[in-house]
N, C-alpha and C positions, 0 to 999 in steps of 0.2 A: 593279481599274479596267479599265475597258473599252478592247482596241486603238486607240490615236489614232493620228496623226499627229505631228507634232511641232510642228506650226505651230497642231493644237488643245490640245495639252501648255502649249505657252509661252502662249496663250490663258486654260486654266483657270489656271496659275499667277502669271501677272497679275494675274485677275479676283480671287483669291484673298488675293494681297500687299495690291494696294488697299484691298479692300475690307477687310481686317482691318487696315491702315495709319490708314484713316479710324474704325474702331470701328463701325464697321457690321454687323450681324449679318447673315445668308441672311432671315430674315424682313425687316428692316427693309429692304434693297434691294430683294425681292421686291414689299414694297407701296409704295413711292418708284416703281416700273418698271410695277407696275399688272399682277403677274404672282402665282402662287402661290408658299407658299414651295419647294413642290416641286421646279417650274420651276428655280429661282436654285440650289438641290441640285443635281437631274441634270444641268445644264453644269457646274456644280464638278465632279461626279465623271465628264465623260466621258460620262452617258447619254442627253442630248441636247444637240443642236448650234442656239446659240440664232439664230435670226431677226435679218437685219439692223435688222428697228427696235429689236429688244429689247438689243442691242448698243448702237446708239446712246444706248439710253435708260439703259442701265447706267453707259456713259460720260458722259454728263450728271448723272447720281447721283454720281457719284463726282468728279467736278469734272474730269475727263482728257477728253484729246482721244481718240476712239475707235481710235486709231492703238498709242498705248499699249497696247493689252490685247493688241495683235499683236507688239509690238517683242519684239526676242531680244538679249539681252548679247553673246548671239555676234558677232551684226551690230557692236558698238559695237566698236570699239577698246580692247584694256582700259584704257590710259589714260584714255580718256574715260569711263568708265563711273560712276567718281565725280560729275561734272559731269553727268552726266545725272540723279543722284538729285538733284542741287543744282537744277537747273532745272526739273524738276519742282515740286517743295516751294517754290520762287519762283513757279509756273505757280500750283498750289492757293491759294496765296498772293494770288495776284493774284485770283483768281477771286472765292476766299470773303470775303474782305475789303476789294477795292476795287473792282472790277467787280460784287459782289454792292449794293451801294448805289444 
């Protein structure tokens, strides 16, 4: 893997959690995002750093708010770090099956 940062580390392993949370493969986000599947590759591993629209459009794929792909556990409290996976999966929740309507 290519030297990052750690703020693009906690980034690709977001994009990563999610997207394999939802069953989503690197092709299938790739063509949801209107991007190749190479693209959706090389920010998984580090080789390029994608574009604020292609961010936002990942986080609309994936039903999160673009904030998430950035958040760090670290930040959280560990008490609350449960309740954050809780309120997520009530966010998706909300999204894909009441607000999807």
């Amino acid at each position: 893997m290519v030297n990052m940062n750690v703020y693009q580390k906690e980034f690709i392993d977001n994009l990563k959690e999610y997207r394999t949370e939802r069953k989503i493969s690197q092709a299938q986000l790739a063509e949801l995002c209107g991007v190749s599947t190479g693209t959706i590759g090389n920010v998984e591993c580090g080789l390029a750093k994608p574009s604020f629209d292609l961010i936002i459009s990942i986080a609309e794929n994936l039903s999160i708010h673009p904030a998430l792909l950035f958040s760090t556990n670290a930040l959280i409290p560990e008490k609350y770090q449960n309740d954050r996976k809780v309120l997520e999966k009530i966010l998706h929740t909300l999204q894909t099956e009441v607000f999807a309507k």
